[in-house]
C-alpha atoms as one frame of an Amber mdcrd trajectory, in Angstrom:
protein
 -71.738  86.550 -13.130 -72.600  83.152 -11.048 -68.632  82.664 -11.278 -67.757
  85.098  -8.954 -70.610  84.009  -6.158 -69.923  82.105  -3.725 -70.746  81.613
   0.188 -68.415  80.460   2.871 -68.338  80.309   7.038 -65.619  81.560   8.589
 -64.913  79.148  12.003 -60.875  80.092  13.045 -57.913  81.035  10.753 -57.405
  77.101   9.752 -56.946  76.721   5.895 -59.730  75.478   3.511 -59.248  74.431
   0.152 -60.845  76.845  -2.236 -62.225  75.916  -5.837 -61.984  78.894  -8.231
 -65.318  77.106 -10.058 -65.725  78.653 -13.672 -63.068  81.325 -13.259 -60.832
  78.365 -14.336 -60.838  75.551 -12.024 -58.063  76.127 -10.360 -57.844  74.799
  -6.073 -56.059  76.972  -3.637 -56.107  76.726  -0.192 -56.694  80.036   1.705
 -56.051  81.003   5.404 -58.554  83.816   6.429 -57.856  86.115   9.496 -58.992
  88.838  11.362 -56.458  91.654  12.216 -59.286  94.252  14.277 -61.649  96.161
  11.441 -59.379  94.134   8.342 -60.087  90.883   6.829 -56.796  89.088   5.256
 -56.664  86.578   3.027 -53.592  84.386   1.401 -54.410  82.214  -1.495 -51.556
  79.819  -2.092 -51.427  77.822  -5.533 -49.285  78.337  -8.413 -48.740  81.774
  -7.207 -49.490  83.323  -3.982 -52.670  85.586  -3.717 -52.878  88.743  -0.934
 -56.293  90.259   0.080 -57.309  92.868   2.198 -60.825  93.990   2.881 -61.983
  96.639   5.525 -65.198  98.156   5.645 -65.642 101.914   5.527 -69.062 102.949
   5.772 -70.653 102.144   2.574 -67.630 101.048   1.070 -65.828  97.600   1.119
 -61.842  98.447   0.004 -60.074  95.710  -1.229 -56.140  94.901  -2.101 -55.301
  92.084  -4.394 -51.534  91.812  -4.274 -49.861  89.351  -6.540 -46.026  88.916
  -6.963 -45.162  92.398  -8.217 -48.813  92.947  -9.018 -51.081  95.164  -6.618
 -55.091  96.081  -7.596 -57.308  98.158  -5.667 -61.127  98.092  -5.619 -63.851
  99.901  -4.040 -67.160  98.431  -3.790 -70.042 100.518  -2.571 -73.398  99.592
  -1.358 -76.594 100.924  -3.496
């Protein structure tokens, strides 16, 4: 599970080179901003990466969109 951890600080919407660590050591370079309540984020490497997280009470709703690709996920607090 320590693959998927990982802390970062947000300062402005510049890009940062990302390291994917054990999921397979790929680098991207992601561009996070802000757009009211949603978080987006573009991963571009090899292929370009979509997220979108917003925060719904308990509930953190996220979009993965890849090429043709689109995944949904809803993570709730316990």
């Amino acid at each position: 599970m320590d693959a998927f951890l990982g802390t970062f600080k947000l300062q402005n919407s510049e890009g940062f080179d990302e390291v994917m660590g054990r999921l397979d050591g790929r680098t991207v370079e992601s561009t996070i901003t802000m757009d009211g309540d949603i978080m987006n984020q573009v991963q571009v490497g090899d292929k370009t990466t979509y997220i979108t997280r917003k925060i719904e009470e308990n509930m953190l709703k996220t979009t993965v969109k890849v090429e043709e690709l689109v995944s949904h996920r809803d993570y709730v607090r316990v």
